[in-house]
N, CA, C and O atoms as a GROMACS GRO file, in nm:
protein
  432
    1UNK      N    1  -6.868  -1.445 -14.067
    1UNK     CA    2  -6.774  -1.413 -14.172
    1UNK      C    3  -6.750  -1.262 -14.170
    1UNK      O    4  -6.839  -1.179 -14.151
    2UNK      N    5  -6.625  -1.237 -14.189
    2UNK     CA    6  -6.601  -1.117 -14.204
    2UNK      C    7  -6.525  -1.023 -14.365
    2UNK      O    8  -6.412  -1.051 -14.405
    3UNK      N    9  -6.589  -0.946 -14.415
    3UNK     CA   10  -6.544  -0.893 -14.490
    3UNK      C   11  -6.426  -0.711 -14.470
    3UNK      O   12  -6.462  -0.594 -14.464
    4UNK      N   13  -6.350  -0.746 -14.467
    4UNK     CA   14  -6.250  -0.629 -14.479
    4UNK      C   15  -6.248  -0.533 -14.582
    4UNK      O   16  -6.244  -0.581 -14.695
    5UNK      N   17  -6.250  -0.410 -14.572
    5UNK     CA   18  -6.263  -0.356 -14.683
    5UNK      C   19  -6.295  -0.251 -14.705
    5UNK      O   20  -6.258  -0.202 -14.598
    6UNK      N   21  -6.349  -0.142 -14.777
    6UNK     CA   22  -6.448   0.006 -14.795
    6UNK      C   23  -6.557  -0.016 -14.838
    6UNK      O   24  -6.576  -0.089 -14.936
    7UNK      N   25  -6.662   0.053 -14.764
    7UNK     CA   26  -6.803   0.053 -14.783
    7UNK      C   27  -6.847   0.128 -14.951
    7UNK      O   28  -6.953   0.108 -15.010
    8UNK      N   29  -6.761   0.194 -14.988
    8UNK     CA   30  -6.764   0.256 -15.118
    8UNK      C   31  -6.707   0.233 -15.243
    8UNK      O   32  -6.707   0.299 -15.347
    9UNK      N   33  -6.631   0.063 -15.195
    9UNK     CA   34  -6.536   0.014 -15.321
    9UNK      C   35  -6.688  -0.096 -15.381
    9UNK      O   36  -6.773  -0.144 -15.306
   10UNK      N   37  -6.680  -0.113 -15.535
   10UNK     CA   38  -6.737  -0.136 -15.567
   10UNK      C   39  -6.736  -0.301 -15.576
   10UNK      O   40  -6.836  -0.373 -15.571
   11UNK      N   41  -6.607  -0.342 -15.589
   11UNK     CA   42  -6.595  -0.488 -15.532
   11UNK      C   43  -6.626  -0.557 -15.410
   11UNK      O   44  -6.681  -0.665 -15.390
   12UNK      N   45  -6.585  -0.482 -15.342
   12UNK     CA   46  -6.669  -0.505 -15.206
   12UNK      C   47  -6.829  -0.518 -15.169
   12UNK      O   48  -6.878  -0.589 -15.081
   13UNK      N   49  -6.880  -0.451 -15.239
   13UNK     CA   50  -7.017  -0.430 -15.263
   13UNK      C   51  -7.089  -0.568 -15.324
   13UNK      O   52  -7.179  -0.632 -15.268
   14UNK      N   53  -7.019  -0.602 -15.467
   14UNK     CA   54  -7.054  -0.708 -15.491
   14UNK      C   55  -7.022  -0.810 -15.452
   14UNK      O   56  -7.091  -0.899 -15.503
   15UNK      N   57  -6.889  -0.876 -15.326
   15UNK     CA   58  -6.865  -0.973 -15.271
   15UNK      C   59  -6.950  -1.004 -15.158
   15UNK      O   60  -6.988  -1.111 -15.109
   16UNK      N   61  -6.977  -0.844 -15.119
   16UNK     CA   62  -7.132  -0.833 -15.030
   16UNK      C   63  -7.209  -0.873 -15.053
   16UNK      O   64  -7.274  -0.940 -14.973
   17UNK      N   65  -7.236  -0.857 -15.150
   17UNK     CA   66  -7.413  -0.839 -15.187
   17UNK      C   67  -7.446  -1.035 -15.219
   17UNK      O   68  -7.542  -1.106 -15.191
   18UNK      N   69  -7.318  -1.061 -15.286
   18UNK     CA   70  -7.296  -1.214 -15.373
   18UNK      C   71  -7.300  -1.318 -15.209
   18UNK      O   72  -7.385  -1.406 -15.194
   19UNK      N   73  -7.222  -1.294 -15.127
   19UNK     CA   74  -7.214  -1.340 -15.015
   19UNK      C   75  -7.337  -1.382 -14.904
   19UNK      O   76  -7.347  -1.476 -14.826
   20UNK      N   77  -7.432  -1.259 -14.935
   20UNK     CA   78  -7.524  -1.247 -14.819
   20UNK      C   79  -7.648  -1.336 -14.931
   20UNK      O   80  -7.721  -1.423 -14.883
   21UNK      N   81  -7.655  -1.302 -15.061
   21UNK     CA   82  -7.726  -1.386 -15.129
   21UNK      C   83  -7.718  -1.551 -15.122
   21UNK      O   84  -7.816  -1.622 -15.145
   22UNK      N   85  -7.578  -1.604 -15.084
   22UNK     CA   86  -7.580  -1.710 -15.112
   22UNK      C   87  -7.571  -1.744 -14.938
   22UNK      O   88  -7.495  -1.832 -14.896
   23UNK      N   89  -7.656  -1.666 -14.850
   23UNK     CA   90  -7.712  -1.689 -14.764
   23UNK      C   91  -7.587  -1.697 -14.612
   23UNK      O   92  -7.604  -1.752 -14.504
   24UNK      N   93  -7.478  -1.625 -14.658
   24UNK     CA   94  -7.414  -1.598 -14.533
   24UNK      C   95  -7.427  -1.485 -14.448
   24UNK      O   96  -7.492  -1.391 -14.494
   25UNK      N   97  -7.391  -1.476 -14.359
   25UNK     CA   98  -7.407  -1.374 -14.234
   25UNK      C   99  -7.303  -1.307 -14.246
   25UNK      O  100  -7.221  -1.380 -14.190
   26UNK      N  101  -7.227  -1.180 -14.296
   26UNK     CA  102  -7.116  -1.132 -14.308
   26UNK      C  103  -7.122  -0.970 -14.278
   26UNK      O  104  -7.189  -0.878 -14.324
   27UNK      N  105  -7.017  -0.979 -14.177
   27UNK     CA  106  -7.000  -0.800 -14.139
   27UNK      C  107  -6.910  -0.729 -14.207
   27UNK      O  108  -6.798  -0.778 -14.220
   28UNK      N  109  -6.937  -0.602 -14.264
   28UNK     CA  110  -6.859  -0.521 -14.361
   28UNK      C  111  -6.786  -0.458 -14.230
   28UNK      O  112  -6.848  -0.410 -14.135
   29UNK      N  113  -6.612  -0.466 -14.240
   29UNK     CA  114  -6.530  -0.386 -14.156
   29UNK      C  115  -6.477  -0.285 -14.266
   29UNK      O  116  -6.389  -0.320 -14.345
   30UNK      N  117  -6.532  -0.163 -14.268
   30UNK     CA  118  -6.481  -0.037 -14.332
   30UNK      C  119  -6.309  -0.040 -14.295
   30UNK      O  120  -6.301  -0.026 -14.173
   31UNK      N  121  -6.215  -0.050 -14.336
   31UNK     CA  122  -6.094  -0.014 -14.307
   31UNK      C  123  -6.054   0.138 -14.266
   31UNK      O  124  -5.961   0.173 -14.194
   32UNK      N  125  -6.150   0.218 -14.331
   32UNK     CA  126  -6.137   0.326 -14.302
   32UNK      C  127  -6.173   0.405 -14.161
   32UNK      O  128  -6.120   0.499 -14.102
   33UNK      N  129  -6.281   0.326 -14.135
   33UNK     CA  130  -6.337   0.348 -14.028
   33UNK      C  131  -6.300   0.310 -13.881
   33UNK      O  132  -6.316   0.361 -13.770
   34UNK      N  133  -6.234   0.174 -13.944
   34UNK     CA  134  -6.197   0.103 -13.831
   34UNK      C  135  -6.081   0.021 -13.849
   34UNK      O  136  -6.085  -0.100 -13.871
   35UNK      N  137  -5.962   0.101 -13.838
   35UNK     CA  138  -5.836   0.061 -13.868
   35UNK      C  139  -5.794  -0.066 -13.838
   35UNK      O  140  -5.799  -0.095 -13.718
   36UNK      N  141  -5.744  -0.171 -13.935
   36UNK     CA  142  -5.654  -0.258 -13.889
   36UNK      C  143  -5.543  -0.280 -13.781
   36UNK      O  144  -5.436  -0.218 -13.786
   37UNK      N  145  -5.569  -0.358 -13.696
   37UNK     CA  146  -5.480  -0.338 -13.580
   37UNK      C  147  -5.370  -0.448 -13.601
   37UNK      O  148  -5.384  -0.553 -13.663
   38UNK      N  149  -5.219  -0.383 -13.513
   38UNK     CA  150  -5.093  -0.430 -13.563
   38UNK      C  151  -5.136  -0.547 -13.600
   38UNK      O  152  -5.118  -0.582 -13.717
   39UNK      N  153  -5.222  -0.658 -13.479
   39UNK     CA  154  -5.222  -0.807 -13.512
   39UNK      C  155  -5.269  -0.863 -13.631
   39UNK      O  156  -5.249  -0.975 -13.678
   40UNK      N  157  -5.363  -0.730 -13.688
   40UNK     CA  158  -5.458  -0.806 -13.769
   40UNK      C  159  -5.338  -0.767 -13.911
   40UNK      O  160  -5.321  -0.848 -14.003
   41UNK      N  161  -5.299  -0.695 -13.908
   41UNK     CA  162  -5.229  -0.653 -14.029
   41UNK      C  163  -5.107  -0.738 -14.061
   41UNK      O  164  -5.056  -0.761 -14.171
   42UNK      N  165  -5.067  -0.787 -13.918
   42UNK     CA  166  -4.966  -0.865 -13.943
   42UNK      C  167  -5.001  -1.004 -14.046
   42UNK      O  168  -4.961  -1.034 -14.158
   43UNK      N  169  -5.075  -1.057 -13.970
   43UNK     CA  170  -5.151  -1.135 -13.966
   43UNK      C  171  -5.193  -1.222 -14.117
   43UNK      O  172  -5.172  -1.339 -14.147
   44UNK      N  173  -5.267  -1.098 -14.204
   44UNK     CA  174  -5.270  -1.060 -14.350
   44UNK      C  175  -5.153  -1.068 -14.431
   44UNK      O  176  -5.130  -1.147 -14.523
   45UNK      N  177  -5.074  -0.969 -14.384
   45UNK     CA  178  -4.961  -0.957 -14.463
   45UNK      C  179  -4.864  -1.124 -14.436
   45UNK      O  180  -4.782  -1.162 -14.520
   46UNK      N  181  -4.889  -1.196 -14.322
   46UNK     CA  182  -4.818  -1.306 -14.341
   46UNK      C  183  -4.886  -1.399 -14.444
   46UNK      O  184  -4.813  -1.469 -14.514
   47UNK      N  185  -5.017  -1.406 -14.459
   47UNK     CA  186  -5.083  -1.492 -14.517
   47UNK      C  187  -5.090  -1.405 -14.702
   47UNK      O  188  -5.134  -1.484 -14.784
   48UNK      N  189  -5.072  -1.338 -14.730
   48UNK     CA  190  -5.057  -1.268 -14.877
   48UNK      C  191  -4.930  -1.205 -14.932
   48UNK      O  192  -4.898  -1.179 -15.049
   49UNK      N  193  -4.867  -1.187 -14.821
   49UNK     CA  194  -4.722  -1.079 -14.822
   49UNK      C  195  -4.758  -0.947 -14.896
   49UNK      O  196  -4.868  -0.891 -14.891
   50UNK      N  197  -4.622  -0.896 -14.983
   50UNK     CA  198  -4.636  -0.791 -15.124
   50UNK      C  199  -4.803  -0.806 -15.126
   50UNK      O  200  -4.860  -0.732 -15.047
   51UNK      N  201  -4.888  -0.893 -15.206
   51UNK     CA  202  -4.986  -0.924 -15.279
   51UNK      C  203  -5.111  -0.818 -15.208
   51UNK      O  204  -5.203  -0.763 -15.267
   52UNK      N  205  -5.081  -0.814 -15.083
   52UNK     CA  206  -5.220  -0.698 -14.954
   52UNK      C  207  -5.177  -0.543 -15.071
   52UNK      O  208  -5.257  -0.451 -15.089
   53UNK      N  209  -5.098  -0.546 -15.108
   53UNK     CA  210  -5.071  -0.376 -15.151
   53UNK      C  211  -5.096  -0.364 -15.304
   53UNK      O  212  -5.023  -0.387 -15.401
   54UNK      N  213  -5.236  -0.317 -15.291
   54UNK     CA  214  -5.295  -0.305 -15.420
   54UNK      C  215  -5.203  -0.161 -15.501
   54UNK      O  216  -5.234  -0.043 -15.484
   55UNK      N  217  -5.082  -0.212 -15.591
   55UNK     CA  218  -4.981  -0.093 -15.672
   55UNK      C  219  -5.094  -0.090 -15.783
   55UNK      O  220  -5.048  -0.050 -15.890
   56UNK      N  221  -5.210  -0.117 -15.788
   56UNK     CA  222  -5.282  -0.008 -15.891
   56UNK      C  223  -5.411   0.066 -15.875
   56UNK      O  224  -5.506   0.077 -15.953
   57UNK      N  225  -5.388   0.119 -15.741
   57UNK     CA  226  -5.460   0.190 -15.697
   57UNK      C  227  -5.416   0.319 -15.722
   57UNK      O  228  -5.305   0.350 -15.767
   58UNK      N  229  -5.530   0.411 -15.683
   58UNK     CA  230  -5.522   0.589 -15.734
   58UNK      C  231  -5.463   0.650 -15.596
   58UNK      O  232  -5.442   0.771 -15.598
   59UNK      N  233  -5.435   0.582 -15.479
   59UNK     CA  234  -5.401   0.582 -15.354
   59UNK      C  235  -5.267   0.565 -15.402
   59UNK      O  236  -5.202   0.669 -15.413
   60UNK      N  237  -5.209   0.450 -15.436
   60UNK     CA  238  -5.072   0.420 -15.491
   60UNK      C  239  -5.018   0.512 -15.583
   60UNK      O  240  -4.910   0.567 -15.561
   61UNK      N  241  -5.110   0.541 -15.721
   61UNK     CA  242  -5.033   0.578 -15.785
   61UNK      C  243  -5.013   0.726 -15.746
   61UNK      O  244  -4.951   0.782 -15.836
   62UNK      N  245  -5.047   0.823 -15.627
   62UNK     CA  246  -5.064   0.924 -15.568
   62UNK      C  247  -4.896   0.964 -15.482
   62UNK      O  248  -4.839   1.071 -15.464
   63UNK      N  249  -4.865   0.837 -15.449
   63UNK     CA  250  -4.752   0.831 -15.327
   63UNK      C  251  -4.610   0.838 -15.440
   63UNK      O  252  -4.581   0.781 -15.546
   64UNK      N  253  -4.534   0.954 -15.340
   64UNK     CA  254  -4.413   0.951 -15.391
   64UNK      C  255  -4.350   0.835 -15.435
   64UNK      O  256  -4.419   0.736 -15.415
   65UNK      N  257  -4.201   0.804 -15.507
   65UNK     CA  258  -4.110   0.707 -15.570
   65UNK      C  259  -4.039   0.673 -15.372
   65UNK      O  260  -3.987   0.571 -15.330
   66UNK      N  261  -4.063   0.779 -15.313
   66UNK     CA  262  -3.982   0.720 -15.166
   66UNK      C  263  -4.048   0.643 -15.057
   66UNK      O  264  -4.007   0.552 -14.985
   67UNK      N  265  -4.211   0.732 -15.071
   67UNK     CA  266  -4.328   0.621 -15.020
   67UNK      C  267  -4.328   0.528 -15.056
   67UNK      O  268  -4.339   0.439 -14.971
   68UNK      N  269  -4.320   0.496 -15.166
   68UNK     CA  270  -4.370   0.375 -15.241
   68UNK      C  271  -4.266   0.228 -15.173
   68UNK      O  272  -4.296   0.110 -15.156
   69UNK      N  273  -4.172   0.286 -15.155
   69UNK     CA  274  -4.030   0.236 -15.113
   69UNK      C  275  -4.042   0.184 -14.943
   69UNK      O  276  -3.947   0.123 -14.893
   70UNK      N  277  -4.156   0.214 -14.872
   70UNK     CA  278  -4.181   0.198 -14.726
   70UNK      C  279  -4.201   0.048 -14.706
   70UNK      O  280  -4.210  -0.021 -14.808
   71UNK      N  281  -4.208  -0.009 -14.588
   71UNK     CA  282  -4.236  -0.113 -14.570
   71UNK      C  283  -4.384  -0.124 -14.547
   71UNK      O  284  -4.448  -0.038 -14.488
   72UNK      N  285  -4.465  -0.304 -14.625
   72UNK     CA  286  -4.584  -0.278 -14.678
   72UNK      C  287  -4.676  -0.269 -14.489
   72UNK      O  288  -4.783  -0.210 -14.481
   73UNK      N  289  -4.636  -0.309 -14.412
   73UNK     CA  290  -4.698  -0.290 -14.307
   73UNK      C  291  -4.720  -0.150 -14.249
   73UNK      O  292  -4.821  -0.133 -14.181
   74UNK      N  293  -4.636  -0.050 -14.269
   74UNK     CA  294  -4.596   0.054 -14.232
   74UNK      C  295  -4.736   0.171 -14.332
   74UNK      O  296  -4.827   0.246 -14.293
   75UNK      N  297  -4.678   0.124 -14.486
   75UNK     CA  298  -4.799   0.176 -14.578
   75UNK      C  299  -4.950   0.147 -14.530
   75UNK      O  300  -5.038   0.229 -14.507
   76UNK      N  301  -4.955   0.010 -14.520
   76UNK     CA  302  -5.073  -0.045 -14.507
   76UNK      C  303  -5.185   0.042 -14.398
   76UNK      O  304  -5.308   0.053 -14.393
   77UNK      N  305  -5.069   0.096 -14.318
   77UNK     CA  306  -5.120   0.144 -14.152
   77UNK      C  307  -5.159   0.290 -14.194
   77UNK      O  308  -5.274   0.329 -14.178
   78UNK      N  309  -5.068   0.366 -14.243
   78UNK     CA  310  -5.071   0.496 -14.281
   78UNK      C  311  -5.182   0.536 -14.404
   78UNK      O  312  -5.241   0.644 -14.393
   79UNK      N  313  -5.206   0.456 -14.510
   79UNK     CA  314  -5.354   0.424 -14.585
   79UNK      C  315  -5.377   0.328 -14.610
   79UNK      O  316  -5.298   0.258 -14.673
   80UNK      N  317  -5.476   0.292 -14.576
   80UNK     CA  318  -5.552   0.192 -14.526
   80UNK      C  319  -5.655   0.146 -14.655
   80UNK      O  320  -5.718   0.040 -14.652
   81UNK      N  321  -5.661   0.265 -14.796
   81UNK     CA  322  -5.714   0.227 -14.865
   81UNK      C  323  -5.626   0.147 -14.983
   81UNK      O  324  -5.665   0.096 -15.089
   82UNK      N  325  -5.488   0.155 -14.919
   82UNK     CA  326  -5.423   0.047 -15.000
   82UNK      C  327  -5.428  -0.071 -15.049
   82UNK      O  328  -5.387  -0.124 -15.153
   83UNK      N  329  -5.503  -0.114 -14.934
   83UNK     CA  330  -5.507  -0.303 -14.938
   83UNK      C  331  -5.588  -0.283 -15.001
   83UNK      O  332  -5.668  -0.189 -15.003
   84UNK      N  333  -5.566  -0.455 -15.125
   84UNK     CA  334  -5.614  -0.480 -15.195
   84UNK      C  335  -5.751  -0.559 -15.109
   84UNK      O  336  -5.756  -0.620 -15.003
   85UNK      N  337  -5.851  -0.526 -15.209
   85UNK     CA  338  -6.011  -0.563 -15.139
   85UNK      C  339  -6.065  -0.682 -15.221
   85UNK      O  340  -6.023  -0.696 -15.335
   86UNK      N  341  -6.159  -0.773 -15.166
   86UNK     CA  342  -6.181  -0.791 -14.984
   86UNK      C  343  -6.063  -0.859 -14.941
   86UNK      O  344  -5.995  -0.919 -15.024
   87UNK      N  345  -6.030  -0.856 -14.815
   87UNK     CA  346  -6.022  -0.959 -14.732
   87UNK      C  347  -6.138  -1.012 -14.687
   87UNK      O  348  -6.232  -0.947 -14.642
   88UNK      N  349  -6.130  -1.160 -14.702
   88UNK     CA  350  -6.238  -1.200 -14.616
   88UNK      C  351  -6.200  -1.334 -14.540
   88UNK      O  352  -6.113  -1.415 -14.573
   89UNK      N  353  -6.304  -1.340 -14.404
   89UNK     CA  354  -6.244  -1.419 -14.310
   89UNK      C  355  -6.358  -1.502 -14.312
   89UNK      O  356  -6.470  -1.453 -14.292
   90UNK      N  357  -6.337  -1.657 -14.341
   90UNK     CA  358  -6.469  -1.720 -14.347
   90UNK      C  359  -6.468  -1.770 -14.211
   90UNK      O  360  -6.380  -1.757 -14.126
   91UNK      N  361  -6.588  -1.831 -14.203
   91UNK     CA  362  -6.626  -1.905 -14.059
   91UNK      C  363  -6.520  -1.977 -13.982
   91UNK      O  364  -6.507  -1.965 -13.861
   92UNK      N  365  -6.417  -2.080 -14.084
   92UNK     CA  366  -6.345  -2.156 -14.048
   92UNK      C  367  -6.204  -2.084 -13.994
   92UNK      O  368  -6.123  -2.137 -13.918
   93UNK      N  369  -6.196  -1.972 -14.042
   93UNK     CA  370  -6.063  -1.850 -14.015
   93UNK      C  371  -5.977  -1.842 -14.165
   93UNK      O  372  -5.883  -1.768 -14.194
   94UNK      N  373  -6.024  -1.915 -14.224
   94UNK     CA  374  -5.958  -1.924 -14.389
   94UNK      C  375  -5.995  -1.788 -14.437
   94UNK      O  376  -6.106  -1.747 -14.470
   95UNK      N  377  -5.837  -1.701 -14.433
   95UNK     CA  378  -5.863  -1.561 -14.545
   95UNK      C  379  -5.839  -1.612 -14.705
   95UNK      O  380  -5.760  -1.690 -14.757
   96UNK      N  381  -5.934  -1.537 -14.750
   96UNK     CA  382  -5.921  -1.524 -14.902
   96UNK      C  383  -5.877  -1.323 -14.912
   96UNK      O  384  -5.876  -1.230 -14.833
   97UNK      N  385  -5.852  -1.340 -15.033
   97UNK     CA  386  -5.811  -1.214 -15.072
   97UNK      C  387  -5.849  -1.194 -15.241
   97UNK      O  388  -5.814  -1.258 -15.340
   98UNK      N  389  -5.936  -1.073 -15.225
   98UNK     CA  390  -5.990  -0.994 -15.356
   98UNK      C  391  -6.117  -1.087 -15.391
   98UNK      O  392  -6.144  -1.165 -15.299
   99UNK      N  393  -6.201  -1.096 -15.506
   99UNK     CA  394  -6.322  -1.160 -15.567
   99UNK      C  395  -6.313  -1.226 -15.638
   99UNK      O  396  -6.417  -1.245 -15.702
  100UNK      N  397  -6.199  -1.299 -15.675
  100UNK     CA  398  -6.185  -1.394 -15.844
  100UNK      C  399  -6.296  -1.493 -15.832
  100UNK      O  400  -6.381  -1.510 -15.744
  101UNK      N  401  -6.272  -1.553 -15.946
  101UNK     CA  402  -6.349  -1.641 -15.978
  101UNK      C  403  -6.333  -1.771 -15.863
  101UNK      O  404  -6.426  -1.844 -15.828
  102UNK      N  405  -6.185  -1.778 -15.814
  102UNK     CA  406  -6.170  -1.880 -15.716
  102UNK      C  407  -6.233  -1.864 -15.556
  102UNK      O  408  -6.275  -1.951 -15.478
  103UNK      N  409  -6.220  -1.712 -15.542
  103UNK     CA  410  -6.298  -1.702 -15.393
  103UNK      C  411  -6.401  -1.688 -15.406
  103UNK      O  412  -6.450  -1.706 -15.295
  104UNK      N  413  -6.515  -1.656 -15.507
  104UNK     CA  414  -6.670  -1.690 -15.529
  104UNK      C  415  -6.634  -1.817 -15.529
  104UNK      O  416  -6.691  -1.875 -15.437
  105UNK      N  417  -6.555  -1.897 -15.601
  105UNK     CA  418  -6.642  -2.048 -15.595
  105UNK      C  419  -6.608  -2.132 -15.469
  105UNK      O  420  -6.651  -2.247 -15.464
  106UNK      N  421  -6.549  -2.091 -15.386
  106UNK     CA  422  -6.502  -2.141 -15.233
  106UNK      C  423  -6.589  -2.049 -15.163
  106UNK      O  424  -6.603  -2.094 -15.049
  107UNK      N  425  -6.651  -1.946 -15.178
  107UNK     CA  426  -6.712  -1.871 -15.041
  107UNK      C  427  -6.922  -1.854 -15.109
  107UNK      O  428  -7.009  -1.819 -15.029
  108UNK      N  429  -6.945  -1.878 -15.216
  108UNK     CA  430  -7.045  -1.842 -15.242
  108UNK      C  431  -7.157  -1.950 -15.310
  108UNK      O  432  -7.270  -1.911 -15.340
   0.00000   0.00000   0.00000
């Protein structure tokens, strides 16, 4: 399983921490560290669209009225701390997106 995401977001941490407790094997991919590549971004954005671009982030609310206006693949690439967190890729290839109550009760 793979978790997408920042090693320093605090949701992430707990989808971590909740994940490996309920006894899965899951690798933290820092986004920051290790950029999303075209395929994978595409990829995401087909399976969430708009929804990958977290607009209430301090990243977002930072970017000009003309940035904001870019296409979300284009943003996504250029900060990377945009996307909304986690992605996660379970065993089966099924992404979920963010921690609700619905992807704990399907992944944990």
């Amino acid at each position: 399983m793979e978790l997408y995401g920042l090693k320093t977001c605090d949701t992430c941490r707990k989808a971590l921490k909740s994940l490996e407790g309920a006894g899965q094997s899951v690798r933290l991919v820092d986004v920051r560290a290790e950029p999303l590549g075209a395929d994978q971004l595409a990829e995401f954005l087909g399976a969430f669209g708009d929804a990958l671009v977290n607009t209430r982030s301090t990243t977002w609310r930072g970017l000009s009225e003309e940035e904001r206006k870019g296409a979300p693949a284009d943003l996504l690439a250029a900060y990377p701390a945009l996307m909304k967190r986690p992605v996660i890729r379970a065993e089966d290839g099924t992404l979920y997106l963010g921690w609700g109550k619905e992807v704990q009760a399907a992944l944990a």
